[in-house]
C-alpha positions as CSV (number, residue, x, y, z in Angstrom):
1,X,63.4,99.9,25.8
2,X,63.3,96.1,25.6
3,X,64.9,94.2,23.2
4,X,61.9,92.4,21.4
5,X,62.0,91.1,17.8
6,X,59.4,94.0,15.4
7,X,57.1,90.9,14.7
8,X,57.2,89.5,18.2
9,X,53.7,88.3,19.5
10,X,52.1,90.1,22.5
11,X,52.9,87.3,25.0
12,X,56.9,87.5,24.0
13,X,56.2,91.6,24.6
14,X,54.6,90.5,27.8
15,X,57.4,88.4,28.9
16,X,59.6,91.0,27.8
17,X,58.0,93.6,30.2
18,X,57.7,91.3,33.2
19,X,61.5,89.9,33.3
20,X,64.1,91.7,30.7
21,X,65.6,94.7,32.5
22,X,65.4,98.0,30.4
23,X,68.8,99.4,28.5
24,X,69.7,102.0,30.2
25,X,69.1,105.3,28.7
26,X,73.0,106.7,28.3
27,X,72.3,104.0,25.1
28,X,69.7,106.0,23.4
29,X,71.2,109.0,24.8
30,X,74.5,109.9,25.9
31,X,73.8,113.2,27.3
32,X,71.4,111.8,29.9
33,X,72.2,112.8,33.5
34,X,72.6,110.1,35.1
35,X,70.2,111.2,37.9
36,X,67.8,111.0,35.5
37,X,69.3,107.6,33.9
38,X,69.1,106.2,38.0
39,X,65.2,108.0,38.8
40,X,64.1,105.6,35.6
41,X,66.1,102.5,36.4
42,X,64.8,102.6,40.2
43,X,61.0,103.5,38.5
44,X,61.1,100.0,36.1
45,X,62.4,97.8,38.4
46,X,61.2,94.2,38.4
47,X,61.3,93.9,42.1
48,X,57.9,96.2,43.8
49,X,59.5,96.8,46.8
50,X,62.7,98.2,44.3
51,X,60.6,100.9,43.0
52,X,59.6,104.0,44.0
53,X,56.7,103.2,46.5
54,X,54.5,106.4,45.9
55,X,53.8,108.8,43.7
56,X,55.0,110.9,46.6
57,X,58.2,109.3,46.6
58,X,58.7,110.0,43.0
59,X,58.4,113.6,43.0
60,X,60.8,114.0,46.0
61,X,63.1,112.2,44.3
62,X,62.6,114.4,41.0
63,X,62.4,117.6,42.7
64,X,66.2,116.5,44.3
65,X,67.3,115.6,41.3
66,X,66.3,119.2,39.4
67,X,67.4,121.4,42.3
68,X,70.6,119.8,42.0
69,X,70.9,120.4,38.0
70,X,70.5,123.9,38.9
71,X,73.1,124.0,41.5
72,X,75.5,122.5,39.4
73,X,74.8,125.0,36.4
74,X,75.3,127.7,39.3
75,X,78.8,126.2,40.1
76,X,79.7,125.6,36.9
77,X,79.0,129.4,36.0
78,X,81.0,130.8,39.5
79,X,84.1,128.4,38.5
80,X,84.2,129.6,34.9
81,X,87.4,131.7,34.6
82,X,86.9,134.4,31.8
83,X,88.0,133.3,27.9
84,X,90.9,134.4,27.4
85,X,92.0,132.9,30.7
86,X,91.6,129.3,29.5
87,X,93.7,127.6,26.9
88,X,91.7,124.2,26.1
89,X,93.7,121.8,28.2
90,X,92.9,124.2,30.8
91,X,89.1,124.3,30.4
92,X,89.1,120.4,30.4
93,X,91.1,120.0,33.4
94,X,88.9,122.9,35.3
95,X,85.4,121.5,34.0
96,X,83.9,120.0,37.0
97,X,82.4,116.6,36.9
98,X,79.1,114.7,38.9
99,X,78.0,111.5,38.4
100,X,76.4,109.2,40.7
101,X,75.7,105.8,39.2
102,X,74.2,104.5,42.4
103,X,70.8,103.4,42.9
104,X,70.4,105.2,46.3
105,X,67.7,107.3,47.9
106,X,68.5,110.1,49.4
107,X,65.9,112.9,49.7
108,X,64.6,112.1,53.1
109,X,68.2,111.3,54.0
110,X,67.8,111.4,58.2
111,X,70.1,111.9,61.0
112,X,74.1,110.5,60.9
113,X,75.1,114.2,61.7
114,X,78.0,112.5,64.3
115,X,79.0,110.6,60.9
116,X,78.7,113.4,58.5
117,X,81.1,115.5,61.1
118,X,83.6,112.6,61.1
119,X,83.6,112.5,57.0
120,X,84.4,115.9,57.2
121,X,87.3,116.0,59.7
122,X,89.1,113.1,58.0
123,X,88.8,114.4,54.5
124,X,89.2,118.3,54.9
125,X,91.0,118.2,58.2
126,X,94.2,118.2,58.9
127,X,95.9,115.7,59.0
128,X,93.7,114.6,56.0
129,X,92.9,111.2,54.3
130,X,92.9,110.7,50.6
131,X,91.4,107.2,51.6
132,X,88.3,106.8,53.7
133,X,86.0,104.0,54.8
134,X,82.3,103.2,55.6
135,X,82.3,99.5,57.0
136,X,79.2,98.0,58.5
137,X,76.3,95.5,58.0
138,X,73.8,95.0,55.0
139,X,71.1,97.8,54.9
140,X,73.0,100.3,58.0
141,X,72.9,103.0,55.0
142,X,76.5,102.7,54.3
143,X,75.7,104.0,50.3
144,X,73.0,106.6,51.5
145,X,75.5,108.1,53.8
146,X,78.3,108.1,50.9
147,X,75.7,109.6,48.7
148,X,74.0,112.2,51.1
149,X,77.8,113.4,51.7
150,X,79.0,113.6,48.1
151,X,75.9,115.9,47.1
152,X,76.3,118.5,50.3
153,X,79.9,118.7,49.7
154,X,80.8,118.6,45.9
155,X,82.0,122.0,46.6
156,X,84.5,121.2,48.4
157,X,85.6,119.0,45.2
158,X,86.3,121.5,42.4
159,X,87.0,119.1,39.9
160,X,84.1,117.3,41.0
161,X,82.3,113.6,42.2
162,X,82.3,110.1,40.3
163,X,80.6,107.3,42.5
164,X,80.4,103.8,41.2
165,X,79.2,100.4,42.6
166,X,82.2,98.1,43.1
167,X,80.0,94.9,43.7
168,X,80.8,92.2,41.0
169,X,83.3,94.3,39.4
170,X,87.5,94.0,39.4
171,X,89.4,96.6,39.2
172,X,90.3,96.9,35.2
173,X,86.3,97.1,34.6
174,X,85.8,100.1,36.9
175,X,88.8,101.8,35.9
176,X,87.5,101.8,32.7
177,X,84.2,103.0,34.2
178,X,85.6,105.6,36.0
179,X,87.4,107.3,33.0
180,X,84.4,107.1,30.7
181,X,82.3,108.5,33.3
182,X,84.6,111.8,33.0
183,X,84.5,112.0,29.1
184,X,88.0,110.4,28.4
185,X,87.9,107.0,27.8
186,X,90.4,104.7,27.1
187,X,90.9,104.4,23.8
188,X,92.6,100.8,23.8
189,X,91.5,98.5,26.4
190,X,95.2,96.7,27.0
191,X,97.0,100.0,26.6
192,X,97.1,100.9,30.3
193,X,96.8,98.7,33.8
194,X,94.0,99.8,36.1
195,X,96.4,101.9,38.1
196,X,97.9,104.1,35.2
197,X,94.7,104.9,34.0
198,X,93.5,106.2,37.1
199,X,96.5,108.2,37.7
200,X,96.3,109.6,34.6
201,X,92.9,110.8,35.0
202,X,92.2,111.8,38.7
203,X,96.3,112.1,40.1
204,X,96.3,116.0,39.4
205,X,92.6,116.3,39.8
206,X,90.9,117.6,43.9
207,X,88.0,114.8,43.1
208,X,86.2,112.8,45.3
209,X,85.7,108.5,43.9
210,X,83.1,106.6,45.3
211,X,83.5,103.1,45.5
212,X,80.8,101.9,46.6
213,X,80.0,97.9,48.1
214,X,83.7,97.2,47.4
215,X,84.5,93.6,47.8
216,X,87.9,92.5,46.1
217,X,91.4,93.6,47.3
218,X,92.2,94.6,43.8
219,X,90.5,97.9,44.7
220,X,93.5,99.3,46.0
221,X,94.7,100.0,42.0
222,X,92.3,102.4,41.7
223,X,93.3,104.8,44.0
224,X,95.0,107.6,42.3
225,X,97.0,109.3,45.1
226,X,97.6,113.1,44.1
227,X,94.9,115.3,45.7
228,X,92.1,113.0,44.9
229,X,89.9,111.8,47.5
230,X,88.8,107.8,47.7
231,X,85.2,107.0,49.5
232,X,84.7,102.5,50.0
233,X,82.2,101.6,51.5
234,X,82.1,97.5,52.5
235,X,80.6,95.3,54.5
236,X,84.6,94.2,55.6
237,X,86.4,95.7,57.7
238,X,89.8,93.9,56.8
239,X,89.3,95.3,53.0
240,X,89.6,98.8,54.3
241,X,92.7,97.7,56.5
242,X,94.3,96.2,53.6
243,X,93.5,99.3,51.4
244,X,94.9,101.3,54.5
245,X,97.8,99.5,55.8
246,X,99.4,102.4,58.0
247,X,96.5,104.0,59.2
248,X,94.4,101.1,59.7
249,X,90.9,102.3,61.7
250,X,92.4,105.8,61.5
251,X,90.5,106.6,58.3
252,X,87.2,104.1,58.9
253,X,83.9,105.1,60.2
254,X,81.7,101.9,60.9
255,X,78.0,102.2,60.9
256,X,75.4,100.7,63.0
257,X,72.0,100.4,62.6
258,X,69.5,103.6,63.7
259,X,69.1,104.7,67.3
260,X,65.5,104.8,68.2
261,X,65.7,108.8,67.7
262,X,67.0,108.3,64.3
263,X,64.4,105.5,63.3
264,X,61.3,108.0,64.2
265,X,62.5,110.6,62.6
266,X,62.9,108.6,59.4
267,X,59.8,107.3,59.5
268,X,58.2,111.0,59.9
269,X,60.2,112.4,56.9
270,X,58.6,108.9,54.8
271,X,55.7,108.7,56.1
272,X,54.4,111.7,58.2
273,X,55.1,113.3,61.2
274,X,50.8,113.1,61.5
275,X,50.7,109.4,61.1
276,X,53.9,108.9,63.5
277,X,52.4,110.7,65.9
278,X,49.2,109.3,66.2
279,X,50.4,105.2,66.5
280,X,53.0,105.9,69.1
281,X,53.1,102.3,69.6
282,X,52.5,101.0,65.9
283,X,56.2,103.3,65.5
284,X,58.0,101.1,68.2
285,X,56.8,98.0,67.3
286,X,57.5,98.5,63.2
287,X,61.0,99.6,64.6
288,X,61.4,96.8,66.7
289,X,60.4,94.4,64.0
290,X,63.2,95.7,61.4
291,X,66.3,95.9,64.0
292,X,66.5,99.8,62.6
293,X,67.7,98.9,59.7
294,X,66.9,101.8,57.5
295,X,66.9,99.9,54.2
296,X,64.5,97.8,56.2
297,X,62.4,100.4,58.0
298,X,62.3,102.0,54.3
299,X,60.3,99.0,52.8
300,X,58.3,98.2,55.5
301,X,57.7,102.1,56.0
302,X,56.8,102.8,52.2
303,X,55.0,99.5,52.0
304,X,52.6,100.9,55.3
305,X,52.5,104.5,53.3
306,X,51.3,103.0,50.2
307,X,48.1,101.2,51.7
308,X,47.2,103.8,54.1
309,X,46.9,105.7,51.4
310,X,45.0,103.4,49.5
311,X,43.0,101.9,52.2
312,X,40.6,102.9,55.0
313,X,42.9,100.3,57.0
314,X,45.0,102.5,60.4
315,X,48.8,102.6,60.5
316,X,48.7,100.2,63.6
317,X,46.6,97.4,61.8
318,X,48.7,97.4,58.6
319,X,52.1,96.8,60.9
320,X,50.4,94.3,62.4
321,X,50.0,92.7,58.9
322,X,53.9,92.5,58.7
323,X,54.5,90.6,61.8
């Protein structure tokens, strides 16, 4: 997967393996989920603490990833109307979509039930919001939660779920992203503005869009209107009340770091409830150390997992180490 002359001497392969990122597999493929395309990307990255930290983690994250193949296949088969029901332009419009391309975990996804609720009473509630935020800090779980809700509610979506990471991106580029992602492209780059082709795609579409780590204002072209649902998520607040200018914090959920419930209970789903229970105050302190971050009590959770696994070392000592 690395782009490496055929002649190229072992150190230049080396090289190659240590720093160059991998194509992604949609290039060699274009019928790769992109669950599967995301699994890979997370399993080669450069970073260690980017990777999956177990073997463990891996299969969790596979065994998500199949389950929801076959729950898609399931929908896909209820939502079939009969042949002679569907003229072609029909089919297309009523073939349901799902792509995720976000590198998030998800299958020990813990706790947020008061934020999951709110989700669902400003989307599918009365009055409802075809735009909705998740504002808050770096590593509060602002993707995770976006994620975690996008998979237990594509139902609710019949024309299905497109998430995208915003960050580094203006709006023409993930326009284009978004329609490719469905199977219709833009043919001619500087045929349509950013807002036209979203319209044109997702306006007569019930869809949720993921836009995740949104950053520029220019954002606010890419929302469709219609039926379709919007998801940001950003670390500013005043993006989401520039993309909502009547409803302001009506439509925003902000999202703090883990309560000290929360934080244990993640840790039991990663590491085990065993372990937790046993280094009572190894727990507290690891929690203390990260704030409750859960992208930080992730790391520092998988990295404790990985050597007590692979050492004769306690829980306690190794978060010790950290300090």
């Amino acid at each position: 997967p690395y782009e490496v002359p055929h002649n190229a001497s072992w150190e230049a392969i080396r090289q190659a393996i240590l720093t160059a990122v991998p194509d992604p597999l949609r290039r060699y493929n274009a019928e790769c989920p992109s669950d599967l395309e995301t699994i890979v990307a997370k399993a080669l990255a450069k970073c260690p603490t980017d990777r999956y930290q177990s073997v463990a983690d891996l299969h969790r994250v596979i065994a998500t990833a199949l389950a929801w193949v076959e729950r898609v296949k399931l929908e896909q088969a209820v939502r079939t109307p009969p042949a002679s029901y569907d003229s072609p332009k029909n089919a297309r419009e009523r073939a349901p979509f799902f792509v995720l391309r976000l590198l998030v975990e998800t299958s020990d996804f813990t706790g947020r039930e008061r934020e999951l609720r709110e989700l669902e009473r400003l989307i599918f509630e009365a009055p409802s919001h075809n735009i909705v935020g998740i504002w808050g800090g770096p590593g509060v779980g602002k993707s995770a939660l976006a994620c975690y809700f996008a998979r237990e509610y594509s139902a609710r979506f019949p024309d299905g779920v497109v998430g995208l990471n915003a960050r580094d991106k203006d709006a023409k580029s993930l326009a284009l992203e978004f329609a490719h992602a469905i199977g219709e492209p833009v043919d001619r780059v500087g045929e349509f503005d950013s807002r036209a082709i979203m319209q044109s795609r997702f306006a007569q579409r019930r869809a949720l869009l993921i836009l995740d780590n949104a950053e520029k204002p220019d954002v606010r072209e890419l929302i469709p209107g219609g039926d379709c649902t919007v998801l940001v998520t950003t670390l500013d607040q005043e993006l989401l009340n520039y993309l909502q200018p009547s409803r302001r914090a009506q439509a925003q959920i902000e999202l703090k770091p883990f309560n000290p419930d929360e934080s244990r209970a993640f840790l039991e789903n990663l590491v085990s409830p065993q372990v937790i229970e046993k280094e009572e105050d190894a727990v507290r302190q690891l929690i203390d150390f990260v704030g409750s971050l859960p992208l930080a009590l992730r790391i520092a959770g998988s990295l404790v997992l990985n050597q007590v696994i692979h050492s004769a070392f306690p829980f306690s000592y190794l978060v010790e180490k950290l300090r």
